[in-house]
C-alpha positions in Angstrom: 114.8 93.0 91.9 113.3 91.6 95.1 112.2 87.9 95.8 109.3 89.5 97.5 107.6 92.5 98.2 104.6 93.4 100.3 102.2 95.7 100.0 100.8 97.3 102.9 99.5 100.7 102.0 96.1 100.5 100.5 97.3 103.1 98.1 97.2 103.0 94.4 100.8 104.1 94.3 101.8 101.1 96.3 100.0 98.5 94.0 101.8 100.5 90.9 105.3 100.3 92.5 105.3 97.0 93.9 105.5 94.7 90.8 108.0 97.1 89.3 110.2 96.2 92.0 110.2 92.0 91.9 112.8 90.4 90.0 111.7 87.3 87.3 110.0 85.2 89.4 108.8 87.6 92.3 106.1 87.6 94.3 104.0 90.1 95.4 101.9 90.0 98.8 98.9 91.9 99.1 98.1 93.1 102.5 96.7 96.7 102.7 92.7 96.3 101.2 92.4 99.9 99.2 88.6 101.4 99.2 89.3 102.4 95.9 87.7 99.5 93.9 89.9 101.2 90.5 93.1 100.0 92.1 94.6 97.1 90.6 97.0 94.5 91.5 100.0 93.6 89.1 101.0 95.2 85.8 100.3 95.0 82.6 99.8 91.3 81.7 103.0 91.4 79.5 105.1 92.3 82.2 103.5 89.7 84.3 103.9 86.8 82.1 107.7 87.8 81.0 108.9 88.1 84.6 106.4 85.0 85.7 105.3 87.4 88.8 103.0 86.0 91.2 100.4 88.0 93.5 98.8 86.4 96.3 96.3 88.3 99.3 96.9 87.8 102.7 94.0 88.7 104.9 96.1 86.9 107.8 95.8 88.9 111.2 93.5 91.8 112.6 94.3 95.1 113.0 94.4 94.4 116.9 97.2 91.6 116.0 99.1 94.3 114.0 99.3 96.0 117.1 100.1 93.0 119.3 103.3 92.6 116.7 104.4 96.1 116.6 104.4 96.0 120.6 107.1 93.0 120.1 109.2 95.1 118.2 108.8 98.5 120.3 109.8 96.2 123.7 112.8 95.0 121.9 111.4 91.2 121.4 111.9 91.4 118.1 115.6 93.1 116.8 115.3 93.4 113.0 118.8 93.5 111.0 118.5 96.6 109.0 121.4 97.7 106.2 121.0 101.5 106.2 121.6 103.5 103.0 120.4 106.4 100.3 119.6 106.2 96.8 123.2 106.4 95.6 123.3 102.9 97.6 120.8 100.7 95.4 123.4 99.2 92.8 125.8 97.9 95.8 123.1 96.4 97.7 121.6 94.7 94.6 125.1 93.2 94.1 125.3 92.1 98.0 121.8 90.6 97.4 122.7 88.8 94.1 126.0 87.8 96.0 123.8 86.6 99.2 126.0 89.1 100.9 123.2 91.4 102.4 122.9 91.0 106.0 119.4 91.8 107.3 117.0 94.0 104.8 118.5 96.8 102.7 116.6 100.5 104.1 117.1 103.2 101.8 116.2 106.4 102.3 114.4 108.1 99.1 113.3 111.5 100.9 114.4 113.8 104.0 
């Protein structure tokens, strides 16, 4: 699993998925600030306390500043390294990561 994972929708899918995804030890950021009060952060608490997640909030930034950031990026300031790859991908990448082979961040593409 991931060291970290970030959640930016405000979606209860994204809160479901993201702990799912961190290995022992994980953490998980939460960013995007759902309307839906029912959605919850984390799993079940068994699943928390085996893997020893962690979830922290980060209300860092205003939606003006996201902008600002994005701008870097779309001007070329900022050049993220990117490993491209499908689902058929996942078990090679998780053995560059584990290997601290994986340049960059692993992008897989789930969906045409």
């Amino acid at each position: 699993g991931a060291h970290g994972v970030i959640v930016f929708s405000a979606t209860k899918a994204g809160y479901e998925q993201a702990p799912l995804l961190l290995r022992p030890g994980g953490t998980m950021v939460c960013v995007g600030l759902p309307k839906d009060t029912t959605v919850i952060a984390g799993e079940h608490p068994i699943t928390m306390c085996m893997k020893k997640l962690n979830v922290v909030g980060s209300v860092v930034g205003t939606l003006n500043e996201c902008d600002e950031a994005l701008e870097f990026t779309a001007r070329g300031v900022v050049r993220p390294i990117l490993t491209h790859g499908g689902l058929e991908d996942i078990n090679r990448f998780c053995e560059e990561m584990n290997a601290g082979k994986l340049v960059g961040r692993a992008v897989i593409k789930i969906a045409a």
